[in-house]
Each structure stands twice: as structure tokens, then as C-alpha cells.
C-alpha positions in Angstrom: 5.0 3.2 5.1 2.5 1.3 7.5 -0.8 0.1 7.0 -2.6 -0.4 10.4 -6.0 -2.2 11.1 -8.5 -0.3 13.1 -7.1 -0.8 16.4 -3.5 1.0 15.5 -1.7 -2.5 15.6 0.8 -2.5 12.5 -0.7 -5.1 9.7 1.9 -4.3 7.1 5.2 -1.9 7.3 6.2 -1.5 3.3 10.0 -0.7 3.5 11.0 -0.9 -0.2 9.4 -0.7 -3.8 11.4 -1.3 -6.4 11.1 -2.3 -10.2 11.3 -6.3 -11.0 11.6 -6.9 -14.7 7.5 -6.1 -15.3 6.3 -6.4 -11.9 6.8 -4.2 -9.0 8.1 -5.8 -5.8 6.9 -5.0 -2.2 9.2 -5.8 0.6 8.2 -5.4 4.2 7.4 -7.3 7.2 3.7 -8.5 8.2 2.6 -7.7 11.8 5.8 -6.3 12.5 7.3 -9.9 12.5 7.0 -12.0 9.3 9.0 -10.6 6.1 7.4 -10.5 3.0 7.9 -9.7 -0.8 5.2 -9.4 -2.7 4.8 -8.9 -6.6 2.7 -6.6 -8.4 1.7 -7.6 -11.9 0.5 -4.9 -14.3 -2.9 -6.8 -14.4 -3.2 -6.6 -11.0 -2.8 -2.5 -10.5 -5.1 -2.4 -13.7 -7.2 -4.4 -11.2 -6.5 -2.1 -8.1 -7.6 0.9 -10.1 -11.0 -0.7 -11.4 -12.0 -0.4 -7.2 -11.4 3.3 -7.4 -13.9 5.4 -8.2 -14.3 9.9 -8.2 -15.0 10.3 -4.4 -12.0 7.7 -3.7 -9.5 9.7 -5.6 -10.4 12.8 -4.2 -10.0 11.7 -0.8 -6.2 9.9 -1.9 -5.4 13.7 -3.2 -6.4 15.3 0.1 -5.5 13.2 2.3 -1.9 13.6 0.6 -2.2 16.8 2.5 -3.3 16.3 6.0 -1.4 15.8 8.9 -0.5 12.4 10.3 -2.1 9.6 13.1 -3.2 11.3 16.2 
């Protein structure tokens, strides 16, 4: 998975989630260079899911189903 800033330049590419003890672990590379893990602590996804809100989630579900970058 990539996330790209506005100009399609690569910010983050996630190559592997996986389960550590009660975290979850993010390992990619940062601007297609720099490897990184990052850790995900259950009070920060309770966090990430306090900035969603009904119009957000919608658009997560649909966009599930459209088509990729042009």
C-alpha cells in the first residue's frame, strides 16, 4: 500500500502489518528510501477513530470500490 502526497510522489509505501504482542507494527519505507517500523498502540487507533466521523466512513466504504490512480 502507498500513501502519496498531492503531487503523486510516494510519502509512505506500507509493506507489512503484523501483530506485536498489543500493538500493531507498520513496516515500510518513507519516501521510497528510509525504512521504517512504526507501532500502533490500541489508544492510538481509539484515537484514529475519534477523527472519523458519518460522511468519512461512507467515503472509506466506497472508495473500497472504485478503481485505482489515474
Amino acid at each position: 500500500m502507498e500513501l502519496f502526497i498531492k503531487h503523486n510522489d510516494s510519502l509512505k509505501t506500507v509493506e507489512k502489518l503484523s501483530p506485536d504482542g498489543g500493538n500493531l507494527l507498520i513496516e515500510g519505507q518513507i519516501m521510497s528510501t528510509l525504512p521504517v517500523r512504526a507501532i500502533l498502540t490500541p489508544d492510538q487507533a481509539r484515537a484514529a477513530f475519534k477523527l472519523l466521523n458519518v460522511k468519512t466512513v461512507l467515503f472509506l466504504l466506497i472508495i473500497l470500490f472504485r478503481r485505482g490512480r489515474k
